[in-house]
ZATIDO-840567 format. One line per field, with one value per residue (C-alpha): residue number from 1; residue in one letter; chain; x, y, z. Coordinates in Angstrom, 3 decimals. Layout:
<recs>
seq <- c(NUM | ...)
type <- c(A | ...)
mol <- c(A | ...)
east <- c(X | ...)
north <- c(Y | ...)
up <- c(Z | ...)
</recs>
This chain:
<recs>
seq <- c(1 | 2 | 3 | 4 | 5 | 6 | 7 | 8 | 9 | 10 | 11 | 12 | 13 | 14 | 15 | 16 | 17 | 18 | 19 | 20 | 21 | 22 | 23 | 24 | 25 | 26 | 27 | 28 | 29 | 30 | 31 | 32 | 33 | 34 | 35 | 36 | 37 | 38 | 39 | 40 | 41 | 42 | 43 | 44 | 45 | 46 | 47 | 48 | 49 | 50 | 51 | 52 | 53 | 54 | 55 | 56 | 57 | 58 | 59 | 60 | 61 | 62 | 63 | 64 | 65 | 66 | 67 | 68 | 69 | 70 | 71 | 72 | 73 | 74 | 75 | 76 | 77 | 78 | 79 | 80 | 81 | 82 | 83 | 84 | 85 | 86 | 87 | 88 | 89 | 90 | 91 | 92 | 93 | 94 | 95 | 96 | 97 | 98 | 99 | 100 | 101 | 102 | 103 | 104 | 105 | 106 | 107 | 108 | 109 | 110 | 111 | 112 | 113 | 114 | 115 | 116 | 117 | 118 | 119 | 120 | 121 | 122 | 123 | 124 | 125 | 126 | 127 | 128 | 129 | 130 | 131 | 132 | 133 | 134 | 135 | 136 | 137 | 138 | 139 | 140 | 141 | 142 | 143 | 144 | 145 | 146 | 147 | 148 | 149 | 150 | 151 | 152 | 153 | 154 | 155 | 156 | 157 | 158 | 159 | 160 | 161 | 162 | 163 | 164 | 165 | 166 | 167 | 168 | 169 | 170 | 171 | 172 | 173 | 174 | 175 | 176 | 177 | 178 | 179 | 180 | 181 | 182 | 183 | 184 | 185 | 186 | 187 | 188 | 189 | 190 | 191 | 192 | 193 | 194 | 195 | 196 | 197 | 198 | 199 | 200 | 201 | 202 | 203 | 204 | 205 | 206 | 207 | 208 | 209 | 210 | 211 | 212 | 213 | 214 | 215 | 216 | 217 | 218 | 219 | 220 | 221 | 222 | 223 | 224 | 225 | 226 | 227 | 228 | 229 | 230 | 231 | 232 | 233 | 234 | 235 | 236 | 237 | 238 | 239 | 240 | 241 | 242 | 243 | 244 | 245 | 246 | 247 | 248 | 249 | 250 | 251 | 252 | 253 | 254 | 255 | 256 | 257 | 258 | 259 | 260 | 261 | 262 | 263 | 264 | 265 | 266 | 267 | 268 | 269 | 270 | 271 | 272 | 273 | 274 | 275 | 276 | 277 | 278 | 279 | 280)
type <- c(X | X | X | X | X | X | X | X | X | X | X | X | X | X | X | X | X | X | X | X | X | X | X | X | X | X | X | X | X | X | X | X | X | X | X | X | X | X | X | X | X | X | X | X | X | X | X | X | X | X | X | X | X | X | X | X | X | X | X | X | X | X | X | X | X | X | X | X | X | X | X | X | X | X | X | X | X | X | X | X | X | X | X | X | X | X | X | X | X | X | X | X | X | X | X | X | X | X | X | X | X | X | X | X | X | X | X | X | X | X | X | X | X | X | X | X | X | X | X | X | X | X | X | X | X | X | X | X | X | X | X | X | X | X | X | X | X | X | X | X | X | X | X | X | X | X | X | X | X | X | X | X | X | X | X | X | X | X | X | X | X | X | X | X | X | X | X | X | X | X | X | X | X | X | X | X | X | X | X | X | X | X | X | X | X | X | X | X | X | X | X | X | X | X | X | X | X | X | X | X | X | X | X | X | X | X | X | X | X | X | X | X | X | X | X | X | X | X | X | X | X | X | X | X | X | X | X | X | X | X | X | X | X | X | X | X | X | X | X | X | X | X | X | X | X | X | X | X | X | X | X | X | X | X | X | X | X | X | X | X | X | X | X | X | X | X | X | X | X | X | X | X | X | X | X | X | X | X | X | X)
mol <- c(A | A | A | A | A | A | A | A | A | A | A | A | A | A | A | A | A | A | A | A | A | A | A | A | A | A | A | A | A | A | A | A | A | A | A | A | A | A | A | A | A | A | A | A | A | A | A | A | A | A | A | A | A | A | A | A | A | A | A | A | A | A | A | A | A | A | A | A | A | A | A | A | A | A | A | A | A | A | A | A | A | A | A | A | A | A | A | A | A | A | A | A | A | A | A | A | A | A | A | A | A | A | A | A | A | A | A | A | A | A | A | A | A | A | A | A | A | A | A | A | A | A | A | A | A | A | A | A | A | A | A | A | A | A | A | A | A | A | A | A | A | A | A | A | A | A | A | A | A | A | A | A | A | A | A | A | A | A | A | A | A | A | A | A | A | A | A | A | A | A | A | A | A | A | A | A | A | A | A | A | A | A | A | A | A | A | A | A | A | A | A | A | A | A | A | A | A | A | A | A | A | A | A | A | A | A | A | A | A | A | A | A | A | A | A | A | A | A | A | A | A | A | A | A | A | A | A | A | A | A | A | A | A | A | A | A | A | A | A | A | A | A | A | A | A | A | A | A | A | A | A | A | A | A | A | A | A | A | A | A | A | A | A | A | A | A | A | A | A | A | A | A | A | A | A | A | A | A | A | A)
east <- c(6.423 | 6.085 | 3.221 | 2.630 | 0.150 | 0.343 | -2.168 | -5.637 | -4.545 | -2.432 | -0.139 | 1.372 | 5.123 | 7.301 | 5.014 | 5.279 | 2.850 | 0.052 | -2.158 | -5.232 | -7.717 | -6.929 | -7.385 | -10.723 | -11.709 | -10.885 | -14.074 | -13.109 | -15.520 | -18.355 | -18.975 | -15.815 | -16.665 | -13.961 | -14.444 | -14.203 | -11.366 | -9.973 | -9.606 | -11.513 | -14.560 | -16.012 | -17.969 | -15.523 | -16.477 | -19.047 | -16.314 | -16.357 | -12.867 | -11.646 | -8.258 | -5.660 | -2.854 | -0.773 | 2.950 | 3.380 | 2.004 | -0.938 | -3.581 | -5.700 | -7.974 | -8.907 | -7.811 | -5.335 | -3.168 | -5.114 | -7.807 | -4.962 | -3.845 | -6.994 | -9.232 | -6.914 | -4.030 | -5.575 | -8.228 | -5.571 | -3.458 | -0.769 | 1.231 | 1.550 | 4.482 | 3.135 | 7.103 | 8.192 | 4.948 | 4.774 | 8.124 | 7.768 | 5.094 | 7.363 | 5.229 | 4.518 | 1.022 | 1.110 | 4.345 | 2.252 | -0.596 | 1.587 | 3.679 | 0.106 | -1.647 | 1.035 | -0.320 | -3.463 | -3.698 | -6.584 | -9.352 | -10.196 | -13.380 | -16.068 | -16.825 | -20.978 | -20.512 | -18.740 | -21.169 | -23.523 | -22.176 | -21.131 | -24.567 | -25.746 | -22.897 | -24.845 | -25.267 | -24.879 | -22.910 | -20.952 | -22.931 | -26.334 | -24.436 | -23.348 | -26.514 | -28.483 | -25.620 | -26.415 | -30.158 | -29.282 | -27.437 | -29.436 | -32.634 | -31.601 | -28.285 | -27.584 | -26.750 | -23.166 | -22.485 | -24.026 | -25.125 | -23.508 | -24.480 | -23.461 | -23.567 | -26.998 | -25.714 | -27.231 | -29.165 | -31.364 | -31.670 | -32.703 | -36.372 | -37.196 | -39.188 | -38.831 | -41.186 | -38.857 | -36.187 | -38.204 | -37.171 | -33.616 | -34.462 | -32.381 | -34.355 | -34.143 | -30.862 | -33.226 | -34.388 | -30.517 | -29.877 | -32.503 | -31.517 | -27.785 | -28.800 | -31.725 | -29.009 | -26.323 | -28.743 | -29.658 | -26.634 | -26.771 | -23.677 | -21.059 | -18.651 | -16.158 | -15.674 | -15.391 | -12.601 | -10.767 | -11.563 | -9.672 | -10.418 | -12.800 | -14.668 | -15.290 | -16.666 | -18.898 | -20.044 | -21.217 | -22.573 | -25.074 | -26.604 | -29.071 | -28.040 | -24.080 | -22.250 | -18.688 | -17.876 | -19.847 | -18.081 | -14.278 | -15.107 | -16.561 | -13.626 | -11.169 | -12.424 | -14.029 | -11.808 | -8.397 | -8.067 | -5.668 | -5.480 | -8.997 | -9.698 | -13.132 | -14.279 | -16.202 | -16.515 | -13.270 | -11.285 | -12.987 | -11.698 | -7.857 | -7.738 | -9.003 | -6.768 | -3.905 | -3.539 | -5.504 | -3.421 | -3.952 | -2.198 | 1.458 | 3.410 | 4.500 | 1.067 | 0.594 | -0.863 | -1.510 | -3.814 | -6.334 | -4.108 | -2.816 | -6.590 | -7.036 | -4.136 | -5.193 | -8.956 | -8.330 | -5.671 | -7.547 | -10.580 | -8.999 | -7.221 | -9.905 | -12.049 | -9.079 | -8.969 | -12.684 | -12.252 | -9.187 | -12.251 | -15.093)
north <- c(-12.498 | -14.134 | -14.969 | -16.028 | -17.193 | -20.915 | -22.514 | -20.941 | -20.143 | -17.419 | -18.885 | -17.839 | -18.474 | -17.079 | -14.673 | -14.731 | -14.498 | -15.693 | -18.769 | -19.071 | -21.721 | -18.620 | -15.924 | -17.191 | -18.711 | -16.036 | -14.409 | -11.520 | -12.951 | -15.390 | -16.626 | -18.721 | -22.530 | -25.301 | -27.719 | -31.350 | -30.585 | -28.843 | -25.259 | -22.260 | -20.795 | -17.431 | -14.620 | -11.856 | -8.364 | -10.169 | -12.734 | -16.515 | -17.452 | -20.762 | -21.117 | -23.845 | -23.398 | -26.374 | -26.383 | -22.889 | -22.407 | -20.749 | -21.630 | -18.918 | -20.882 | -19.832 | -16.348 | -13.991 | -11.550 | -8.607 | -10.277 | -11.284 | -7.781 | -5.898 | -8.586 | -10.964 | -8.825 | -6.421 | -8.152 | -10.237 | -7.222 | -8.852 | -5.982 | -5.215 | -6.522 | -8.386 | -10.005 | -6.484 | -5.990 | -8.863 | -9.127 | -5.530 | -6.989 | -7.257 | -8.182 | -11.894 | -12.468 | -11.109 | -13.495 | -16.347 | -15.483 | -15.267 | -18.423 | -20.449 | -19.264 | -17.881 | -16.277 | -14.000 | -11.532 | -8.638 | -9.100 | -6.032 | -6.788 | -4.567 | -1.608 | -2.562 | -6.139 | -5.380 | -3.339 | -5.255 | -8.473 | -6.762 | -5.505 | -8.788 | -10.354 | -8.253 | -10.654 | -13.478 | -17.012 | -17.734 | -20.256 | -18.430 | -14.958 | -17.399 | -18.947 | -15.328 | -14.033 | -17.191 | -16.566 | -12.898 | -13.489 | -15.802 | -14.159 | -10.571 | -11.135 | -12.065 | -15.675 | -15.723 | -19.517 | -22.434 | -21.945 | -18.470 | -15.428 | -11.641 | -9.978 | -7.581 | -4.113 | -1.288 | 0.446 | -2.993 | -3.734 | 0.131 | -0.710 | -3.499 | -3.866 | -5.737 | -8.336 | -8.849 | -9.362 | -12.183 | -14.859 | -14.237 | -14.598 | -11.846 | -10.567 | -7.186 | -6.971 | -6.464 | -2.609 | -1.846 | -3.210 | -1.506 | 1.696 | 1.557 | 0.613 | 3.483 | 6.070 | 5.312 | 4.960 | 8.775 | 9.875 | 10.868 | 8.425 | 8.005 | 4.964 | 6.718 | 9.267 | 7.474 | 6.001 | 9.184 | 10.445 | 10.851 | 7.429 | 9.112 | 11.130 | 8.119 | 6.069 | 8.583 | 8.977 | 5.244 | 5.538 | 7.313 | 4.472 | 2.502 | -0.344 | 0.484 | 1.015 | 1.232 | -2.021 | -2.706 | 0.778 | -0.551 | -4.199 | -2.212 | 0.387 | -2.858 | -5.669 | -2.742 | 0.001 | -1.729 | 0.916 | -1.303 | 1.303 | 0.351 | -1.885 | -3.709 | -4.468 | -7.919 | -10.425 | -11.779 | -8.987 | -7.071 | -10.311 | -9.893 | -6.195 | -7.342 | -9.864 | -8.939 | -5.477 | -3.729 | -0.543 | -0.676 | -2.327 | -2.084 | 0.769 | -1.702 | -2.008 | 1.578 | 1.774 | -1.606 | -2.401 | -4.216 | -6.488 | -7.270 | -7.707 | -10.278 | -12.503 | -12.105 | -13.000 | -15.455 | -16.932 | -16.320 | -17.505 | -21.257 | -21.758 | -21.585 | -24.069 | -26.457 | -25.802 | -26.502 | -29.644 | -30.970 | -30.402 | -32.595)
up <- c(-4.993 | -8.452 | -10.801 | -14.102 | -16.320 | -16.925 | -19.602 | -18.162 | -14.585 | -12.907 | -10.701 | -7.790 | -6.081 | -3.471 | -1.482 | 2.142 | 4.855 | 2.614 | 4.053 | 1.338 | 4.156 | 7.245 | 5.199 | 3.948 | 7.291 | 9.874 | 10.180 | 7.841 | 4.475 | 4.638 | 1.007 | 0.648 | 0.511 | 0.465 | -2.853 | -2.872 | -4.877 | -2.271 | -3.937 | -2.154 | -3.900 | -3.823 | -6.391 | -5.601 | -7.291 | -9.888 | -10.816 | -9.637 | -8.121 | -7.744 | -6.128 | -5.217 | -2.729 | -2.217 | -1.115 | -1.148 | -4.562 | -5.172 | -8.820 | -9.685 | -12.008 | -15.129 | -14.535 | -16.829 | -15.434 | -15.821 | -13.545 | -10.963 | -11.151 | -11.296 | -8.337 | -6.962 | -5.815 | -4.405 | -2.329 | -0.487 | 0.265 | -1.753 | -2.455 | 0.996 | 3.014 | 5.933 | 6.342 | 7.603 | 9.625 | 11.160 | 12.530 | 13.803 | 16.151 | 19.094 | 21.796 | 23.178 | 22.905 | 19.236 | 18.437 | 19.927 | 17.240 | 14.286 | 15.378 | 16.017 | 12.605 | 10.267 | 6.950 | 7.757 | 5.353 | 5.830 | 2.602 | 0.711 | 0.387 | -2.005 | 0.495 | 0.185 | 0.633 | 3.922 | 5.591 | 4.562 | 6.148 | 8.966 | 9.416 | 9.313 | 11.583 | 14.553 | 17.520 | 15.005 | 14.471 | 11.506 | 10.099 | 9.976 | 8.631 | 5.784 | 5.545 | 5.652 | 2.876 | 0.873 | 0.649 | 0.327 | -3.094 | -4.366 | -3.971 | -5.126 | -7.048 | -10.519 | -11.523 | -12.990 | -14.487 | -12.904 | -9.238 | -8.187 | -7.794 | -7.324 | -4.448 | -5.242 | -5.646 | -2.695 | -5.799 | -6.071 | -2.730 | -2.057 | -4.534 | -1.880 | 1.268 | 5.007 | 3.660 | 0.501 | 2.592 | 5.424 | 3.325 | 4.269 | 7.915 | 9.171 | 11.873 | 13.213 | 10.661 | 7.804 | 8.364 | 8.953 | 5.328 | 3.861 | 5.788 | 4.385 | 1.179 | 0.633 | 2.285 | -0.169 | -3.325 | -2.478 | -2.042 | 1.488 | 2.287 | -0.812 | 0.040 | -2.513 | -0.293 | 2.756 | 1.262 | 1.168 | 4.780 | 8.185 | 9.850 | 12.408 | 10.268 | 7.963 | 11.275 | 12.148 | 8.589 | 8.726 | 12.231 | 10.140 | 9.298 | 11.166 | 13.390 | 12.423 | 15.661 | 15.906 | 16.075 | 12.494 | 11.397 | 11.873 | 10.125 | 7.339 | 7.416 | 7.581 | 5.770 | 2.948 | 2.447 | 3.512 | 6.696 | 8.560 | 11.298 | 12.349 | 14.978 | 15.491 | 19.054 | 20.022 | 22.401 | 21.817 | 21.569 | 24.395 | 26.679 | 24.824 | 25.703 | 29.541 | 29.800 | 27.875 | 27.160 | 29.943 | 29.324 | 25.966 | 22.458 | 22.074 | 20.178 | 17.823 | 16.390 | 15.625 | 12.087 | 11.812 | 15.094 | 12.428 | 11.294 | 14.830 | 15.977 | 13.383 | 14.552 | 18.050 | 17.309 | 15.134 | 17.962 | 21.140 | 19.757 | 18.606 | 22.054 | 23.350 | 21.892 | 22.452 | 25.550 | 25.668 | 24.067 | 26.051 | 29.211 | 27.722)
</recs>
């Protein structure tokens, strides 16, 4: 892997295993939005990113190297060597998934915003959890430039009330926000040390929370805290383990059974809307 800064923009060259549009678009985050320009677009950790991958390079816009070092690198797991993974996977339904959608990287997102989405995501559809996120940001966050906004921190969000948050229209998924956030403004749930537990004792500690079950536990532990050991149960993946692994994952995945879930969602989940297409 190689960057450098070049006028305004960090720029990006000879990483492997590194799709921008998948890893943005797999179900992992839900604030990324695709530009007529044709760069992704997110507020990432209170800073707007705007990035261009074309031909195997990747623009950080108007970003300096201590940004790409400090945001950037970290929250697409760039320092971690997916090549060697990857082709450790030795198992045919998981070289089927990497061969179909090459370049999933897990996103190490902000602990809070994780759980928080995940919270949301509860018996949900991608386009209202964006839509609920949306409203969620721009009703509570700050404004940062023209028309984006923060992520509001769990300290804000602790102050308000279910009828502050009906506007969102979140449903039932409102007390479970405010639950989290009060729990961790007190104190009674520190995401810092979560980070630094045994995987199981850090589920159970956010099983603490209201409305977070397991499933919302490992995308938080995943997608938040980088924990690619965890592995988060849905629909999708409760039909792969059926179908596929009835006896349980590989050994090849050992230590990195979140990163094979996500090629195996993100796979299973696409064949089979083709196939559901090819039907109609």
């Amino acid at each position: 892997m190689k960057y450098e800064m070049i006028g305004n923009d960090t720029v990006l060259t000879d990483v492997k295993c590194f799709d921008l549009d998948l890893c943005t678009d797999c179900g992992q985050a839900f604030r990324w939005k695709k530009t007529q320009e044709g760069t992704q677009k997110a507020v990432v950790r209170n800073i707007v990113g705007e990035i261009l991958q074309k031909d195997g390079v990747t623009v950080f816009k108007n970003t300096d190297r201590k940004t790409f070092e400090t945001i950037w690198l970290p929250y697409f797991d760039l320092d971690r060597d997916y090549e060697t993974i990857l082709s450790g996977f030795d198992d045919e339904y998981l070289k089927a998934a990497i061969n179909a959608y090459p370049g999933i990287r897990i996103l190490r997102q902000d602990s809070w915003e994780a759980l928080c989405s995940f919270i949301i995501s509860q018996n949900n559809n991608i386009p209202r959890i964006k839509g609920i996120i949306e409203r969620f940001c721009v009703s509570f966050g700050d404004r940062i430039g023209e028309n984006d906004f923060t992520f509001p921190s769990f300290e804000k969000i602790a102050g308000l009330t279910e009828n502050d948050l009906a506007p969102l229209r979140a449903g039932f998924r409102n007390k479970y926000i405010l639950d989290a956030a009060k729990k961790l403004a007190r104190g009674e749930i520190s995401l810092d040390t979560i980070e630094t537990m045994p995987i199981e004792q850090a589920r159970e500690e956010l099983m603490k929370i209201k409305g977070v079950g397991k499933k919302v536990a490992e995308c938080t532990l995943l997608y938040g805290f980088g924990r690619v050991e965890a592995f988060p149960v849905d629909v999708w993946v409760n039909r792969i383990m059926a179908e596929l692994y009835p006896d349980g994952l590989p050994g090849c995945v050992k230590g990195y059974e979140g990163i094979a879930q996500q090629y195996l969602f993100h796979w299973r989940r696409n064949t089979d809307e083709k196939e559901r297409e090819r039907t109609v």
